[in-house]
The first five atom37 places (N, CA, C, CB, O) and aatype in JSON, in Angstrom:
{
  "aatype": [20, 20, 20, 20, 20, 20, 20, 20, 20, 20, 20, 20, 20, 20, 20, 20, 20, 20, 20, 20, 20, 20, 20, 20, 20, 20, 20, 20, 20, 20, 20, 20, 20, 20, 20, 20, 20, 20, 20, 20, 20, 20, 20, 20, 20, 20, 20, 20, 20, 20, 20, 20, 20, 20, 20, 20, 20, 20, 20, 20, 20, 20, 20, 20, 20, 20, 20, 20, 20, 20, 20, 20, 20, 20, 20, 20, 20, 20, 20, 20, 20, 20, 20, 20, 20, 20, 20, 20, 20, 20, 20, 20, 20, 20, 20, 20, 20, 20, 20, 20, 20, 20, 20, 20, 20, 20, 20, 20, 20, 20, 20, 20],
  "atom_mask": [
    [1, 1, 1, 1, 1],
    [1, 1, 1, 1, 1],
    [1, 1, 1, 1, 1],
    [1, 1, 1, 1, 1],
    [1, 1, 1, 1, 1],
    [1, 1, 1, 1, 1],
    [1, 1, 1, 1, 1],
    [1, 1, 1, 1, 1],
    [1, 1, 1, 1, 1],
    [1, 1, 1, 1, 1],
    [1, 1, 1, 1, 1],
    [1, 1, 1, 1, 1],
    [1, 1, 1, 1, 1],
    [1, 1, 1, 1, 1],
    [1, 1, 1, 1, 1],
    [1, 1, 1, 1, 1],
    [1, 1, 1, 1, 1],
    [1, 1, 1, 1, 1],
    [1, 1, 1, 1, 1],
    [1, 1, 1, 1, 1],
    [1, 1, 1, 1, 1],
    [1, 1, 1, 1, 1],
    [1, 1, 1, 1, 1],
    [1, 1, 1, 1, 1],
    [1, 1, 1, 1, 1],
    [1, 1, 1, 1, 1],
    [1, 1, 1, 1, 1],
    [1, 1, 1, 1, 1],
    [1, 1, 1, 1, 1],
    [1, 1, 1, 1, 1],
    [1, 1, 1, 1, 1],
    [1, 1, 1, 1, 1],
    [1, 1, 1, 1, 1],
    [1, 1, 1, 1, 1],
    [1, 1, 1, 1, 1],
    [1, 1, 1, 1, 1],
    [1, 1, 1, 1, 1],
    [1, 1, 1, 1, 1],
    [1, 1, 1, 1, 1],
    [1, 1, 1, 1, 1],
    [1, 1, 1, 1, 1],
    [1, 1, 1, 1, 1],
    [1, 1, 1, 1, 1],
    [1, 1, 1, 1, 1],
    [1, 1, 1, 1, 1],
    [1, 1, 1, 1, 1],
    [1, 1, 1, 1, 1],
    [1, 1, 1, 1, 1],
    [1, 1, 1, 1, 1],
    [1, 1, 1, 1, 1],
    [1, 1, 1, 1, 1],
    [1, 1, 1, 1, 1],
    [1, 1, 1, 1, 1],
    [1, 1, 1, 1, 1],
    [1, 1, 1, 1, 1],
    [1, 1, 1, 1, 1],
    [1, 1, 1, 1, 1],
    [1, 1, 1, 1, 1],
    [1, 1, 1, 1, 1],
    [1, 1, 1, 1, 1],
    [1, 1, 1, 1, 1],
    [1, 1, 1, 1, 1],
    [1, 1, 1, 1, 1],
    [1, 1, 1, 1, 1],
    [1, 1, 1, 1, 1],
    [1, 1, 1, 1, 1],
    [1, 1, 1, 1, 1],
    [1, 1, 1, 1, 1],
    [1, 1, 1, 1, 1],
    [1, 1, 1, 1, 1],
    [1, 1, 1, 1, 1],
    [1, 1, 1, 1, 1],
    [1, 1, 1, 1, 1],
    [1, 1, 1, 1, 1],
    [1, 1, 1, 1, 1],
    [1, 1, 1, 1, 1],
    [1, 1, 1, 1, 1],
    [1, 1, 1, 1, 1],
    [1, 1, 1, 1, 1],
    [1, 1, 1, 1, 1],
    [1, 1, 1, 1, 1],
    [1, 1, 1, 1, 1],
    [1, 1, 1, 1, 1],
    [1, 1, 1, 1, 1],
    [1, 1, 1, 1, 1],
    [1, 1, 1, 1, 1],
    [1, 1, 1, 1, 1],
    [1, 1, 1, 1, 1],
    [1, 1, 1, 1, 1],
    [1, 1, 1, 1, 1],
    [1, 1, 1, 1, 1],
    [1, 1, 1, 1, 1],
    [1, 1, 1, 1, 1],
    [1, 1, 1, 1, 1],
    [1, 1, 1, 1, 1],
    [1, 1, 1, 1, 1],
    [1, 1, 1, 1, 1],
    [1, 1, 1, 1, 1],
    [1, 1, 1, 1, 1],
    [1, 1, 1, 1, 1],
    [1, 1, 1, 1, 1],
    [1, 1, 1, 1, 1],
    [1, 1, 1, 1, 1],
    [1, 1, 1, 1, 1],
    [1, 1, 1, 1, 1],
    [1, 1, 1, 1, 1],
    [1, 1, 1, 1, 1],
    [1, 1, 1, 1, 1],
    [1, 1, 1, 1, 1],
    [1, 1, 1, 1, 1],
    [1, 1, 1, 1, 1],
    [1, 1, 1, 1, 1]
  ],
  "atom_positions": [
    [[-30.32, -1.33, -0.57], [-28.97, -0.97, -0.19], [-27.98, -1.92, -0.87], [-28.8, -1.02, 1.35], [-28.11, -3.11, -1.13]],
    [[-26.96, -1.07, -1.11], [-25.72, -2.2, -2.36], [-24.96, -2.55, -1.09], [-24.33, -1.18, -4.02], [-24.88, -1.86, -0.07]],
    [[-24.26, -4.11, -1.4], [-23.57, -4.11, -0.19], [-22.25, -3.94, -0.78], [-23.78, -5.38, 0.75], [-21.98, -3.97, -1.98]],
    [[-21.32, -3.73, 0.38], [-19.94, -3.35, 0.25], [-19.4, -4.82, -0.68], [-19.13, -3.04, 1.99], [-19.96, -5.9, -0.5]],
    [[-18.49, -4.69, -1.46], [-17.62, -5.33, -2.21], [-16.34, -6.21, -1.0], [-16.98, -4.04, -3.32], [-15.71, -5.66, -0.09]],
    [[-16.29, -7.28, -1.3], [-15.71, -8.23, -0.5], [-14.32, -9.32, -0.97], [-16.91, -8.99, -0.19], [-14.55, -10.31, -1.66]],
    [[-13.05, -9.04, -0.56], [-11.96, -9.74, -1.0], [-12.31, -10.97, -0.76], [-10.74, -9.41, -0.44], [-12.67, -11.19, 0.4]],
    [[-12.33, -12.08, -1.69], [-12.16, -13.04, -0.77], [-11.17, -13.95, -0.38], [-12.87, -13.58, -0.91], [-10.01, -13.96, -0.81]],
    [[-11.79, -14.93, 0.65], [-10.22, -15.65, 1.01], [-9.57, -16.65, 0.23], [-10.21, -16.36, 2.27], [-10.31, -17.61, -0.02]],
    [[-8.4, -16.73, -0.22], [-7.95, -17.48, -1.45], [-7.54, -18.61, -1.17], [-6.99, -16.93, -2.18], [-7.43, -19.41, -2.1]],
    [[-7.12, -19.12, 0.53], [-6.65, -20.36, 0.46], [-7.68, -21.12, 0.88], [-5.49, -20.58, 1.14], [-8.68, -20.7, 1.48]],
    [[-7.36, -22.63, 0.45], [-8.39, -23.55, 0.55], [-8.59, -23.64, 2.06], [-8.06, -24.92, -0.16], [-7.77, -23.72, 2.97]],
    [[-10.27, -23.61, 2.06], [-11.26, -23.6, 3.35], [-12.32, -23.89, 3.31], [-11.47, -22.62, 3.95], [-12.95, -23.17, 2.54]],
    [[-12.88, -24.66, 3.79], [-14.36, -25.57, 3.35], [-15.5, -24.88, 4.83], [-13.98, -28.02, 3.49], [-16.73, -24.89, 4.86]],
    [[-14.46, -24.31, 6.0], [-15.58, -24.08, 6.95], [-16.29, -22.61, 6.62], [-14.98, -24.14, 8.54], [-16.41, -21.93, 5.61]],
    [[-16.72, -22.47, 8.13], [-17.52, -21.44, 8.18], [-16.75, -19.66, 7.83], [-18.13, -21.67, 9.71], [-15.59, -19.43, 8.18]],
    [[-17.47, -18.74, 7.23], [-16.24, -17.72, 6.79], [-17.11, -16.42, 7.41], [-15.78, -17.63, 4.74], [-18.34, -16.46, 7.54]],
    [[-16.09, -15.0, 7.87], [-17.06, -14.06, 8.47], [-16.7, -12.6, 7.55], [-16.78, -13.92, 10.34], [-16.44, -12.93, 6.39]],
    [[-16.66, -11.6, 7.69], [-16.06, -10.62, 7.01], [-15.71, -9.81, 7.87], [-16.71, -10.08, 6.08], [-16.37, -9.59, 8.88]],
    [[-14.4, -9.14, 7.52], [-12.94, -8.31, 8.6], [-13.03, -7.04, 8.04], [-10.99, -8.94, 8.39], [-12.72, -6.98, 6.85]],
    [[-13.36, -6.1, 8.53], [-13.5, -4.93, 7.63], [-12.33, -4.0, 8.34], [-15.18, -4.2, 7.6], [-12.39, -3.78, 9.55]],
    [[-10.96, -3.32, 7.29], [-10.57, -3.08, 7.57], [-10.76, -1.49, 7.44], [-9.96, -3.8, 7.4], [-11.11, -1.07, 6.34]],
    [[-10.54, -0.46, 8.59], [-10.47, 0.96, 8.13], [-9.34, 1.59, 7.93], [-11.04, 1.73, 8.88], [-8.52, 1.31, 8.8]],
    [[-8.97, 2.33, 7.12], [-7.01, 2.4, 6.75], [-7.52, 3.91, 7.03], [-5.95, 1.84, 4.64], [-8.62, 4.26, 6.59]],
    [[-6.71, 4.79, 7.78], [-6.52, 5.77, 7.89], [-5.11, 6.33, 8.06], [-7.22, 5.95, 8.62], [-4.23, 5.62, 8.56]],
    [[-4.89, 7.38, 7.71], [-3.88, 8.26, 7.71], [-3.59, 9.33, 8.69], [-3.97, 8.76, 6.72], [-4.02, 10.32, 8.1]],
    [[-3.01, 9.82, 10.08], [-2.91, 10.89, 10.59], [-2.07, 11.79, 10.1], [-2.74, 10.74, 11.62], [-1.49, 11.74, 9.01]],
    [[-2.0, 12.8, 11.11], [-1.02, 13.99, 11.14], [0.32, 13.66, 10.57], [-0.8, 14.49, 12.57], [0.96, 12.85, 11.22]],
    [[1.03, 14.26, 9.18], [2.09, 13.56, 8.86], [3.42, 15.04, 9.4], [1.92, 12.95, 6.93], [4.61, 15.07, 9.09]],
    [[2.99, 15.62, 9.88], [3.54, 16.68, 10.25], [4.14, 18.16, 9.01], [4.6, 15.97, 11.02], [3.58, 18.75, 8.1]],
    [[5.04, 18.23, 9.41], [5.31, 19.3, 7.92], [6.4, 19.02, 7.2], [5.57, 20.89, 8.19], [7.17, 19.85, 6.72]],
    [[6.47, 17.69, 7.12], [7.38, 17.4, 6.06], [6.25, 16.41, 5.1], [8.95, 16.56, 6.7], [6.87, 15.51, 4.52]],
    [[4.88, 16.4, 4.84], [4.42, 15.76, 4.12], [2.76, 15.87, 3.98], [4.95, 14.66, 4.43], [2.16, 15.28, 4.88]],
    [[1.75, 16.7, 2.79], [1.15, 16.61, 3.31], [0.21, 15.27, 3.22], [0.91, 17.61, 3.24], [0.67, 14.3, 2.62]],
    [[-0.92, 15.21, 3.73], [-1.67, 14.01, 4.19], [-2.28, 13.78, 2.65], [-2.89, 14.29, 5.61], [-2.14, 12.68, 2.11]],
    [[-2.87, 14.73, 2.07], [-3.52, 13.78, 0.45], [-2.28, 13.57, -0.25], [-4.75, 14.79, -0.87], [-2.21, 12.43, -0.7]],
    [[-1.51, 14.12, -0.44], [0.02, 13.88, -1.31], [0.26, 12.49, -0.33], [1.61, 15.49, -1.12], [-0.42, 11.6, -0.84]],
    [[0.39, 12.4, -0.12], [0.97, 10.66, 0.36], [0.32, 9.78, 0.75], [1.8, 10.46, 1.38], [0.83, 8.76, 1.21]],
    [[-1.44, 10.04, 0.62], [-2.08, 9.14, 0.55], [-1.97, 9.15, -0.87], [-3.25, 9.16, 1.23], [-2.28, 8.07, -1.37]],
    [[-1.64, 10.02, -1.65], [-1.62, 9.67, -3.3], [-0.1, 8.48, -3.87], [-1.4, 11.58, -4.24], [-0.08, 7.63, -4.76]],
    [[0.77, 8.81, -3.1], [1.41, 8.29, -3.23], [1.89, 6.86, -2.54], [1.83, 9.06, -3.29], [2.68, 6.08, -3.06]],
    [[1.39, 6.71, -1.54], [1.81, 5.46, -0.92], [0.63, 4.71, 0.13], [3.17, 5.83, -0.08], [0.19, 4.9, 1.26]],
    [[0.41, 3.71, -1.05], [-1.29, 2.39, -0.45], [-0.43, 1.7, 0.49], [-2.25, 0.78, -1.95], [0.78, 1.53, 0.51]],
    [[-1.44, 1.32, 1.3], [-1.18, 0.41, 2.01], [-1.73, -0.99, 1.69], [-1.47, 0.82, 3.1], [-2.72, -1.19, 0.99]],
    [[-0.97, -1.98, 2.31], [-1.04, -2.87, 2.16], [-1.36, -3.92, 3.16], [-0.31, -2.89, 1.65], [-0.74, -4.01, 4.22]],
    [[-2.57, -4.9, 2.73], [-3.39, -5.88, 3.36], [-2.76, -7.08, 3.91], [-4.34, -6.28, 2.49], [-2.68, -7.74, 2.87]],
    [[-2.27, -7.81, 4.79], [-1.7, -8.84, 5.1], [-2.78, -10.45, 5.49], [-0.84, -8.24, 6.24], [-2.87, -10.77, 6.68]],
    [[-3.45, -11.25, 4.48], [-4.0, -12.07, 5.88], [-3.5, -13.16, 5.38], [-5.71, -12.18, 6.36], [-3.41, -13.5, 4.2]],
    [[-3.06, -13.92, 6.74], [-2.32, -15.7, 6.78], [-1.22, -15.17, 5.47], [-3.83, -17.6, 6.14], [-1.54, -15.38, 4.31]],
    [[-0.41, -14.73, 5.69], [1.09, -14.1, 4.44], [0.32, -13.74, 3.12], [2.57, -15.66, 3.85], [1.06, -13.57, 2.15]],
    [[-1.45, -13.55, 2.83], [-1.26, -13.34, 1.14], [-1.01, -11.72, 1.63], [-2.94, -13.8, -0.23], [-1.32, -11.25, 2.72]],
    [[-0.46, -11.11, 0.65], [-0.67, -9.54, 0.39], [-1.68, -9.74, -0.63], [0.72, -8.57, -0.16], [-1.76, -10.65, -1.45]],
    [[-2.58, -8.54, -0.43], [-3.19, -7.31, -0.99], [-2.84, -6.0, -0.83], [-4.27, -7.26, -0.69], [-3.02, -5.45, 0.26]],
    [[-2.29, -5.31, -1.93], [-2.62, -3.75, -2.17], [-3.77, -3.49, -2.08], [-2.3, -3.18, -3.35], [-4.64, -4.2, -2.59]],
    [[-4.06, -2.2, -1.29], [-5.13, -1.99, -1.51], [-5.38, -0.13, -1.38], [-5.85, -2.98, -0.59], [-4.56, 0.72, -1.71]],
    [[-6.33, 0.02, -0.99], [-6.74, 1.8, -1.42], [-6.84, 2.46, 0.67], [-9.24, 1.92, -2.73], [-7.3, 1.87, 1.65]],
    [[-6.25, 3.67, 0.56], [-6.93, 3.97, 1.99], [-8.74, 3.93, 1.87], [-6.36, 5.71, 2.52], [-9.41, 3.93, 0.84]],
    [[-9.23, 3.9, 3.38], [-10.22, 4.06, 3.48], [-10.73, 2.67, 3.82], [-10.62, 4.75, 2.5], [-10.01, 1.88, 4.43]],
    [[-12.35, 2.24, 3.31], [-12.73, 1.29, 3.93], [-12.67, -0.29, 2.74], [-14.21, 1.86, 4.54], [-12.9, -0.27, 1.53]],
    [[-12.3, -1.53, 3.6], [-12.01, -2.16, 2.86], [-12.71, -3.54, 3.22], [-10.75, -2.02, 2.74], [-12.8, -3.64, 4.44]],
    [[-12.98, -4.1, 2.87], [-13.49, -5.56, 3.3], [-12.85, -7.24, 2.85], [-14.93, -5.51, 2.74], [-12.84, -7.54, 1.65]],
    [[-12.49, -7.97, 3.6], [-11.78, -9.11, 3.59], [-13.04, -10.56, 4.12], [-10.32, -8.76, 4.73], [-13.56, -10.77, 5.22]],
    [[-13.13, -11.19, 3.03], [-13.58, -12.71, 3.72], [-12.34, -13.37, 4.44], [-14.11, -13.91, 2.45], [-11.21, -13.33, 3.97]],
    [[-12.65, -13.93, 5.56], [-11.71, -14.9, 6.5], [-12.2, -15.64, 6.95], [-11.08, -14.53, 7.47], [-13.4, -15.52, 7.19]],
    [[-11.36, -17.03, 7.35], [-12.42, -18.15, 8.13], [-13.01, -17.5, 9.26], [-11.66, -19.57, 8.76], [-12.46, -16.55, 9.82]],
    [[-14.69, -18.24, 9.79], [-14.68, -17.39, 11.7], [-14.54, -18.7, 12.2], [-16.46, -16.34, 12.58], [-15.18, -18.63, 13.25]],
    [[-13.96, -20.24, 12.09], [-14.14, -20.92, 12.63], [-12.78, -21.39, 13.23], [-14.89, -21.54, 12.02], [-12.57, -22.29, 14.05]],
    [[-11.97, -20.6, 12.64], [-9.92, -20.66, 13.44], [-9.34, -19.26, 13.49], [-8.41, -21.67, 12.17], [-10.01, -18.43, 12.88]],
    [[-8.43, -18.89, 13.98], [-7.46, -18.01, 14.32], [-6.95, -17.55, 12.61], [-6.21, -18.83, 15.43], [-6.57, -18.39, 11.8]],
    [[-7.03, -16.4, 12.4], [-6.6, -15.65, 10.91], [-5.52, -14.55, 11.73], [-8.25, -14.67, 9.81], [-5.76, -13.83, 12.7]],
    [[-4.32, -14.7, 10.98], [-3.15, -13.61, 11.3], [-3.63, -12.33, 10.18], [-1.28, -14.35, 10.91], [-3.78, -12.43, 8.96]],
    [[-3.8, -11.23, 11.0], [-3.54, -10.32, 9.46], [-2.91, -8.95, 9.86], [-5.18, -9.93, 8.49], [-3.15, -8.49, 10.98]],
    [[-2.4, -8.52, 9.28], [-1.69, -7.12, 8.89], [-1.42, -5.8, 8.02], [-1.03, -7.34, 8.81], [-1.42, -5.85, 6.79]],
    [[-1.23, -4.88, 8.55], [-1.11, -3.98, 7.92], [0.18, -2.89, 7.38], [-1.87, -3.62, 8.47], [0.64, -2.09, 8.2]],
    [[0.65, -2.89, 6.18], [1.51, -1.96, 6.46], [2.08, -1.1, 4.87], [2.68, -2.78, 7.34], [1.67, -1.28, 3.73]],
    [[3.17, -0.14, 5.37], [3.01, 0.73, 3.88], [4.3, 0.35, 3.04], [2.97, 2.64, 4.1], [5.3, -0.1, 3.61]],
    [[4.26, 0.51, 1.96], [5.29, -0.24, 1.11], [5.92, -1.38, 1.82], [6.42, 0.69, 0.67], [7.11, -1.71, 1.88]],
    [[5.03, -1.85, 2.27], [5.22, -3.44, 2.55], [5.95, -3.82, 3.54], [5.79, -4.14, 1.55], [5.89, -5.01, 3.88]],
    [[6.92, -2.81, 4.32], [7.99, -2.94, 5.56], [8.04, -2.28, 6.56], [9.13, -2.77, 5.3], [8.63, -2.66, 7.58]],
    [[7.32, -0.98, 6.44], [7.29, -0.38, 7.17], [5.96, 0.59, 8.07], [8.09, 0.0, 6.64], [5.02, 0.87, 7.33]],
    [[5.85, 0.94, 9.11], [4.7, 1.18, 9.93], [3.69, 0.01, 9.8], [4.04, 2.5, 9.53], [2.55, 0.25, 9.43]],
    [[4.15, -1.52, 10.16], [3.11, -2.25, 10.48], [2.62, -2.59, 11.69], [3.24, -3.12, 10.02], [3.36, -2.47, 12.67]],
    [[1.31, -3.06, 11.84], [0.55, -2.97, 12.44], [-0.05, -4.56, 12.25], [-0.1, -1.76, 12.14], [-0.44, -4.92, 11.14]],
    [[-0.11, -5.65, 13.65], [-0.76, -7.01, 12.92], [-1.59, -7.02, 14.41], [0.48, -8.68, 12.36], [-1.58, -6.23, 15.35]],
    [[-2.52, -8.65, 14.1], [-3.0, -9.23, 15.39], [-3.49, -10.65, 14.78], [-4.28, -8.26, 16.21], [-3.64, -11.2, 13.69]],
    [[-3.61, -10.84, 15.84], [-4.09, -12.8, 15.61], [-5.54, -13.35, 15.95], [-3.12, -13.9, 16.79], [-5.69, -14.24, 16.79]],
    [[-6.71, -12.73, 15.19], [-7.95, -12.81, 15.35], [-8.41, -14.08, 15.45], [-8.52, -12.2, 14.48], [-8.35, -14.93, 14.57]],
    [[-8.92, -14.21, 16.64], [-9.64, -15.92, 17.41], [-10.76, -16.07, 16.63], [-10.29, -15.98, 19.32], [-11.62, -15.22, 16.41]],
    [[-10.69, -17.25, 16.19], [-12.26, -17.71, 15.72], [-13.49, -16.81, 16.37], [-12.56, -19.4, 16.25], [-13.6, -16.49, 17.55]],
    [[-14.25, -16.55, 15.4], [-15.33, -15.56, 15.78], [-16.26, -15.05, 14.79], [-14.75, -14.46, 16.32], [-16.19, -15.66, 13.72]],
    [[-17.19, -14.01, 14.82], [-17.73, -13.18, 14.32], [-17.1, -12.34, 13.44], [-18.2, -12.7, 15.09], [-15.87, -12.44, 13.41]],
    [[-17.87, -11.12, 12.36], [-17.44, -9.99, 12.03], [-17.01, -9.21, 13.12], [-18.29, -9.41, 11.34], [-17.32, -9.11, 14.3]],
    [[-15.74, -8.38, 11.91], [-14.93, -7.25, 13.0], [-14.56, -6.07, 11.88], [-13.18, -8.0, 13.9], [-14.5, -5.98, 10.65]],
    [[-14.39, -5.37, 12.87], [-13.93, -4.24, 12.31], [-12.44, -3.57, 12.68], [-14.94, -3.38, 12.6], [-12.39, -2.94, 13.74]],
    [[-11.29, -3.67, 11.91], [-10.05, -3.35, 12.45], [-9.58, -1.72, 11.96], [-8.99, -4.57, 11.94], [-9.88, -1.44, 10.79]],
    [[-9.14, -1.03, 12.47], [-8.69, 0.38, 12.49], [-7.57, 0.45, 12.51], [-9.06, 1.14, 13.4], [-6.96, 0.21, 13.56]],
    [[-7.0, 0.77, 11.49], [-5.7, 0.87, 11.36], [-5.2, 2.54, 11.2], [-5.36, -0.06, 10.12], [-5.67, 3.37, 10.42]],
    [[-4.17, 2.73, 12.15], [-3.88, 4.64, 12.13], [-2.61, 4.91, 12.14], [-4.4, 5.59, 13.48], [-1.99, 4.85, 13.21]],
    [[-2.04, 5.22, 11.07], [-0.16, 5.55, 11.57], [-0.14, 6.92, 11.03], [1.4, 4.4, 10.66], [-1.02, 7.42, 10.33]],
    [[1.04, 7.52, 11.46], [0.95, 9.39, 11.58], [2.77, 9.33, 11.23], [0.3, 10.37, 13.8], [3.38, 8.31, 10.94]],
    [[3.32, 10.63, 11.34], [4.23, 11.13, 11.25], [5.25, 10.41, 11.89], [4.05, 12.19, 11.53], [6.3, 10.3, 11.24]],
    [[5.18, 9.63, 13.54], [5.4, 9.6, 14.53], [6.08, 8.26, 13.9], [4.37, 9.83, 15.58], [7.25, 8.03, 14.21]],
    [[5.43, 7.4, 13.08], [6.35, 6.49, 12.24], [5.75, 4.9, 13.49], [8.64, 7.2, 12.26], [6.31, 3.82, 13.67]],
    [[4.49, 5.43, 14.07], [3.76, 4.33, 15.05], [2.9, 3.66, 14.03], [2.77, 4.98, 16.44], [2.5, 4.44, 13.16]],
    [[2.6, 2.68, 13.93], [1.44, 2.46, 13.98], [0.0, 1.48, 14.45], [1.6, 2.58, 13.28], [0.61, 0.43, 14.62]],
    [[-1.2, 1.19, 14.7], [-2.14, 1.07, 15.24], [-2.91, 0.18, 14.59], [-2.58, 2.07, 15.46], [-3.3, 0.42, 13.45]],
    [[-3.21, -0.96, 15.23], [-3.9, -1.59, 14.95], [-5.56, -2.06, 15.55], [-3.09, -2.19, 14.88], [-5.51, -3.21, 16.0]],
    [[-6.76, -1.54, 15.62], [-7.31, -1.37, 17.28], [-8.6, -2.38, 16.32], [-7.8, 0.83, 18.3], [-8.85, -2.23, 15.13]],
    [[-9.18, -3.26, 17.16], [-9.89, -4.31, 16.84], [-11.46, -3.71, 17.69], [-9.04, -5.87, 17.41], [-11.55, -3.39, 18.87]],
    [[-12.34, -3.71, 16.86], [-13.97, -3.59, 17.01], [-15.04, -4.78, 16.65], [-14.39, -2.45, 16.1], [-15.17, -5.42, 15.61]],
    [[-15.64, -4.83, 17.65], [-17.24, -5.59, 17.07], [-17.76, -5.49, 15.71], [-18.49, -4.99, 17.79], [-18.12, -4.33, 15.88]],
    [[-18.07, -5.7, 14.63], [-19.13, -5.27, 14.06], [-20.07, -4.69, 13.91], [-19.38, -5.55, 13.93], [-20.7, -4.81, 12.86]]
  ]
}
C-alpha cells in the first residue's frame, strides 16, 4: 500500500510530530453555481500556526507537532467561509471541512 503524501511542518520543531488529515468538501451551492464549476474555480486554502497552503479539494494531509496546541484553518480565497480550531496536543486527526451556498462554514474534528 502507497502511503498518502504529507505537507510538512515548516517551522522549527525538534518534538514529537502527528499527521492532521484534512477533508475539504464542497456542498449544495444552490442555483446560482454549479458545484464542479467552482470547485474548478476556487481552492481552498490550508491555514496551520498563520503558514498558508493552497491546496486542492478533497483529501489532504498536514505534519503538525502532537506534543503542543497547533491553530489551523480553513478557508476560500483566503477571507472568506472560514472555518478554524485549536488542536490540543495529541494524536492523528481527521478534520472535515463543509461550506455550501449558505456562505457557513464547518469545521468538525475526528479520531483517526
Amino acid at each position: 500500500m502507497v502511503s498518502p503524501a504529507v505537507v510538512p511542518y515548516v517551522e522549527w520543531h525538534t518534538g514529537a510530530r502527528r499527521v492532521v488529515t484534512f477533508e475539504l468538501e464542497i456542498g449544495n451551492m444552490g442555483p446560482f453555481a454549479m458545484t464542479g464549476m467552482l470547485q474548478r474555480r476556487i481552492s481552498p486554502t490550508v491555514h496551520v500556526d498563520g503558514r498558508q497552503f493552497p491546496v486542492y479539494w478533497g483529501r489532504v494531509n498536514f505534519e503538525v507537532p502532537a506534543d503542543r496546541n497547533v491553530h489551523v484553518a480553513v478557508s476560500l480565497d483566503d477571507s472568506v467561509q472560514v472555518a478554524s480550531d485549536l488542536l490540543p496536543a495529541g494524536g492523528d486527526l481527521v478534520l472535515v471541512y463543509r461550506t455550501d451556498a449558505s456562505g457557513a462554514a464547518t469545521l468538525e474534528r475526528f479520531a483517526a
